[in-house]
N, C-alpha and C positions, 0 to 999 in steps of 0.2 A: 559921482553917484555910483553906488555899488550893486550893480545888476545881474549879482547871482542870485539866484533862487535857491531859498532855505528851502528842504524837502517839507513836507506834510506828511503827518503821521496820519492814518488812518486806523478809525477803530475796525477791529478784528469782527465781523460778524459771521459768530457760530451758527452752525446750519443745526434746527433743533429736530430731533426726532418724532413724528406725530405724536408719539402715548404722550411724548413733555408736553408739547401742548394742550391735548387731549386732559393731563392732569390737572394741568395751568387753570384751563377756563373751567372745569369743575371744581377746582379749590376757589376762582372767584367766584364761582355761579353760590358757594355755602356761605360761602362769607356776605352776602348780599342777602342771601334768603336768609339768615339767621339776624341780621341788622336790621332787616325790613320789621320781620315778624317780632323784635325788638322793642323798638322804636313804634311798634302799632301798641304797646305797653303805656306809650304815653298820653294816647287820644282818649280824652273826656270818655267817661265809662267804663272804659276796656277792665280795669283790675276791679269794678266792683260786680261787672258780669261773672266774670272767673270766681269773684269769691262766690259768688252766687250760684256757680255751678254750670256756666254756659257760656258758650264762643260760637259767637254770629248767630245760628239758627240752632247748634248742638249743643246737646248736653252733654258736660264731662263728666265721660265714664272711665271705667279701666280701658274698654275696648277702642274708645275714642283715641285718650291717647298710646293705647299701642299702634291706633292709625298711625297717630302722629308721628311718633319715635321712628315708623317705618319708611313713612316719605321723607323725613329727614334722613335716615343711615342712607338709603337707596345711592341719593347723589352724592354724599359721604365716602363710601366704600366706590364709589368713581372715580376719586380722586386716585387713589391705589388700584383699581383693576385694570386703568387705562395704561399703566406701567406693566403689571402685571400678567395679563389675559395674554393668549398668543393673538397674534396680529387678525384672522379670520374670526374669530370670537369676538376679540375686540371691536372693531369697527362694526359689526351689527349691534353689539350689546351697547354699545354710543350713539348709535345712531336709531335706536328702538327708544331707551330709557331718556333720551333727548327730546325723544319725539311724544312719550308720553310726558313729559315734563313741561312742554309747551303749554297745553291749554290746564292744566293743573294750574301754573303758575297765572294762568289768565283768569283761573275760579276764584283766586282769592283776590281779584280783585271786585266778585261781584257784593252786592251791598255796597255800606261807607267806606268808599276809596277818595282816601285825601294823595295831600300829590307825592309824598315821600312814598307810597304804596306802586301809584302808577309809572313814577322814575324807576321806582328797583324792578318793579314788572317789567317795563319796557328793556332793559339793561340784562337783565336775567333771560328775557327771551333771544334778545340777542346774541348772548353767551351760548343759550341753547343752537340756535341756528349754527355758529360756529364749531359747534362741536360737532352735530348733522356737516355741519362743509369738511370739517379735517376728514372726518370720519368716510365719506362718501369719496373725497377725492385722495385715500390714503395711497401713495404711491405702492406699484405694482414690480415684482424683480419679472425680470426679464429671463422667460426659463431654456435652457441652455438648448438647440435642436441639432 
């Protein structure tokens, strides 16, 4: 019997820098909130309310959707300011626009919420907390005395 031991290779795990993560769960947090509000495209009504001129209780205006277009870019432009921003900027501006993100993403669940709605709410809100935890717990340097 041959009782050497072949080594084991181990995968190399890169230590990531917060903003990567901070980008990370804002490029999923868009990708979910643009599937959701998708896929709500296909619920009995929905495209003959629009043609109609109304989404849930509003009517679409210009103003309406430059709402729209606005709370979309917001988390958008997250995805790049979390890279970009310096590190003190950053983590409040993640940890504010996260925090106003939460019950935003909890209002469109009010009205007909079917469950493909309530999964990407639940999952979106969660992505939000995670950006509030990187953001709050961003490591601190150690300043020279």
């Amino acid at each position: 019997m041959n009782s050497q031991k072949v080594p084991q290779k181990a995968l190399e795990d890169i230590k990531l820098d917060v903003k990567l993560k901070l980008a990370a769960l804002w490029a999923s947090f868009m990708f979910l909130y643009i599937y959701v509000d998708y896929f709500h495209l296909y619920m009995p009504g929905a495209l003959e309310d629009m043609l109609a001129g109304k989404v849930f209780v509003f009517e679409i205006t210009q103003a309406f959707l430059l709402v729209v277009i606005a709370t979309v870019t917001i988390p958008a432009l997250m995805i790049f300011l979390s890279v970009a921003l310096p590190a003190k900027v950053n983590r409040w501006a993640n940890i504010i626009i996260a925090g106003v993100y939460i019950p935003y993403t909890l209002f469109n669940l009010v009205g007909e919420a079917w469950m493909h709605m309530v999964f990407g709410a639940i999952v979106e809100v969660v992505l939000l907390l995670l950006v509030i935890w990187y953001a709050w717990k961003w490591p601190e340097l150690e300043a020279d005395g």
